[in-house]
C-alpha positions in Angstrom: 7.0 130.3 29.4 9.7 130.1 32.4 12.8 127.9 31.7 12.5 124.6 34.4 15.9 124.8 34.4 19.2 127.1 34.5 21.5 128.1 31.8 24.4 130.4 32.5 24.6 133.4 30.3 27.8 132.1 28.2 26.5 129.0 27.4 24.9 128.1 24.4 21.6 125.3 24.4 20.6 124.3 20.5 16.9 124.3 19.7 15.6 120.6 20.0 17.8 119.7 23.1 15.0 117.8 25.5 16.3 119.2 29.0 14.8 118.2 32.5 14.1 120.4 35.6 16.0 121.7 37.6 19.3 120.9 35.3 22.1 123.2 35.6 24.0 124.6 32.6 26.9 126.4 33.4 29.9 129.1 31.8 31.0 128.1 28.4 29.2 125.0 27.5 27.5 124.0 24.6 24.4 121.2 24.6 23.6 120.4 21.2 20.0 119.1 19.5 18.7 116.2 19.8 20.4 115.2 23.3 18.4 114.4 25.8 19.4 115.5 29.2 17.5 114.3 32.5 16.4 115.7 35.7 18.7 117.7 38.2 21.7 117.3 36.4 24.3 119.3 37.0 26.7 119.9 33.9 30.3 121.9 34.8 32.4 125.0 32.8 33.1 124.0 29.4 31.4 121.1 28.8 30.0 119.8 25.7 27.1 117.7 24.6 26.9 116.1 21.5 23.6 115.5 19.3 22.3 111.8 20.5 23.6 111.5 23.9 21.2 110.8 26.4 21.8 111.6 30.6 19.6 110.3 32.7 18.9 112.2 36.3 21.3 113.5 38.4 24.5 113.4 36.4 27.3 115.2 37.0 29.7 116.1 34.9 32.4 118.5 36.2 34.4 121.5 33.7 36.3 120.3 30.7 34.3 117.2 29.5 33.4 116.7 26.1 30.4 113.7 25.8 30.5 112.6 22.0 27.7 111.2 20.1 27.4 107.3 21.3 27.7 107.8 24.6 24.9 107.5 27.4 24.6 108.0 30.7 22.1 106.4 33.4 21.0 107.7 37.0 23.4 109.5 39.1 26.8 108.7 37.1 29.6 111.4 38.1 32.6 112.5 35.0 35.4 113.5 36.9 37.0 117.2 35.6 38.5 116.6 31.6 37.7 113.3 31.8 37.1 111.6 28.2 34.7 109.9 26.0 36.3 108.9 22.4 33.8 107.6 19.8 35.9 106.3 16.5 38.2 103.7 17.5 40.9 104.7 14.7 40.7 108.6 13.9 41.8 110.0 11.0 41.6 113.8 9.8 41.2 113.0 5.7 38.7 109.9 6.5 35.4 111.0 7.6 34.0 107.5 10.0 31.0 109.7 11.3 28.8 106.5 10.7 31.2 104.5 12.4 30.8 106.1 15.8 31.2 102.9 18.7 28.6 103.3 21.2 30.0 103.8 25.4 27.3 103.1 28.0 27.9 104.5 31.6 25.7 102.2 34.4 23.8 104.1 36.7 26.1 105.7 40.1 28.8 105.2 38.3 32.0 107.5 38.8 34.7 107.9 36.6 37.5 109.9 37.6 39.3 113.3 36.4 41.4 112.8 33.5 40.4 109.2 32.5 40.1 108.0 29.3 37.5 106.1 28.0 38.2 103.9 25.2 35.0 104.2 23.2 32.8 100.3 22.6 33.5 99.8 26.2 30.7 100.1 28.8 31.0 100.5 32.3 28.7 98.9 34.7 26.7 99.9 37.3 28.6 101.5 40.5 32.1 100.6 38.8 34.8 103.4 39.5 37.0 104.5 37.4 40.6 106.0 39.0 41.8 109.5 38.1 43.9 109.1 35.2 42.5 105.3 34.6 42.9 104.1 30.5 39.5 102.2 30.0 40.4 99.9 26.8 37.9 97.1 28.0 34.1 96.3 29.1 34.0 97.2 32.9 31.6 95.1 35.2 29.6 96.4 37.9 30.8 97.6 41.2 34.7 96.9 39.8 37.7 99.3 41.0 39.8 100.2 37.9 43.0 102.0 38.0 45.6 102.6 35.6 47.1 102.7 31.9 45.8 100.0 30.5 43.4 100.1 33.7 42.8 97.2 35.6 40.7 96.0 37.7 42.0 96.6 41.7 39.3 95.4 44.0 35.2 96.3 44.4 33.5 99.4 45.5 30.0 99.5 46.9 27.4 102.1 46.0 28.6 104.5 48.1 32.2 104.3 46.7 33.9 102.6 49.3 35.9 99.1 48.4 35.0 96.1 49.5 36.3 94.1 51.6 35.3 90.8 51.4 35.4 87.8 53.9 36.4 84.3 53.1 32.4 83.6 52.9 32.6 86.2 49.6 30.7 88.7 52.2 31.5 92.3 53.2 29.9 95.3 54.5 30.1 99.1 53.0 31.4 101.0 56.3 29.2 104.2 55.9 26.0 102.9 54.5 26.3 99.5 56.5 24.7 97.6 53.3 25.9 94.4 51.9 27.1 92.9 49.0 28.0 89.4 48.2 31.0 88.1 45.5 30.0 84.8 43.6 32.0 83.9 40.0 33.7 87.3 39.8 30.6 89.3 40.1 29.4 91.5 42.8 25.7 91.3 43.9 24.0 94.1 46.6 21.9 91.7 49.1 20.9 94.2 51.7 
């Protein structure tokens, strides 16, 4: 039976990964079992995916990204180039805390950029954006701007990952997509 989906010649796929059509597996990357790895994703050079983690369609996850055990993905979340995922919160080489793995979950169209860290117990909500080089050390909510080390919140992005700017009403418009998004109690809401 024909492969649904593409694997590069380098790249290594363990028996009991679940992979959708149409993903993309590309030079030097090694998906592990028991992940589970959705439609029409697209994952970069030298990536790897641990046993347990679950992508849901369209992720993209450029070259250098490790995703560890813990972690899932939704819809359409982008990993910036050697972005990463950690998944103890206090490593040690002689102490073995593989049942102690803190689970990271990424909110669908989420983008976080190259180089970030992602401190792992910390989720990150829907649409949020993580800046290039961003330290994520805390829970991030949806549609939230982060930049920095320790990052920190900046401003709002819509879903088409432009920021927000909002009127005295708590109203603003995305410029390229033209929909709109209301800002109650801290919280961003898509209305239109």
């Amino acid at each position: 039976m024909e492969k649904s989906y593409f694997v590069h010649e380098t790249a290594i796929v363990d028996d009991g990964a679940e992979i959708g059509e149409g993903v993309k597996i590309w030079h030097f990357s090694h998906v592990m079992a028991n992940c589970k790895i959705g439609e029409k994703c697209n994952i970069g050079q030298n990536v790897v995916i641990s046993p347990g983690v679950e992508l849901g369609k369209n992720v993209k996850i450029q070259n250098n990204v490790s995703v560890y055990e813990g972690v899932t993905c939704d819809d359409d979340v982008f990993l910036g180039p050697s972005m990463v995922f950690t998944n103890v919160i206090n490593p040690r080489s002689a102490i073995n805390r593989r049942g102690q793995y803190l689970k990271t979950h990424v909110g669908k169209g989420a983008s976080i950029g190259a180089n970030a860290t992602i401190v792992c117990g910390h989720d990150i909500g829907n649409y949020a954006f993580i800046g290039a080089g961003a330290v994520v050390t805390k829970t991030i909510p949806p549609y939230a701007l982060v930049v920095g080390n320790p990052a920190r919140q900046i401003g709002w992005v819509g879903e088409y990952g432009h920021r927000l700017n909002f009127n005295a009403e708590g109203l603003a418009v995305c410029p390229e997509s033209q929909q709109e998004y209301s800002l109650e109690n801290d919280s961003v809401n898509r209305i239109k």
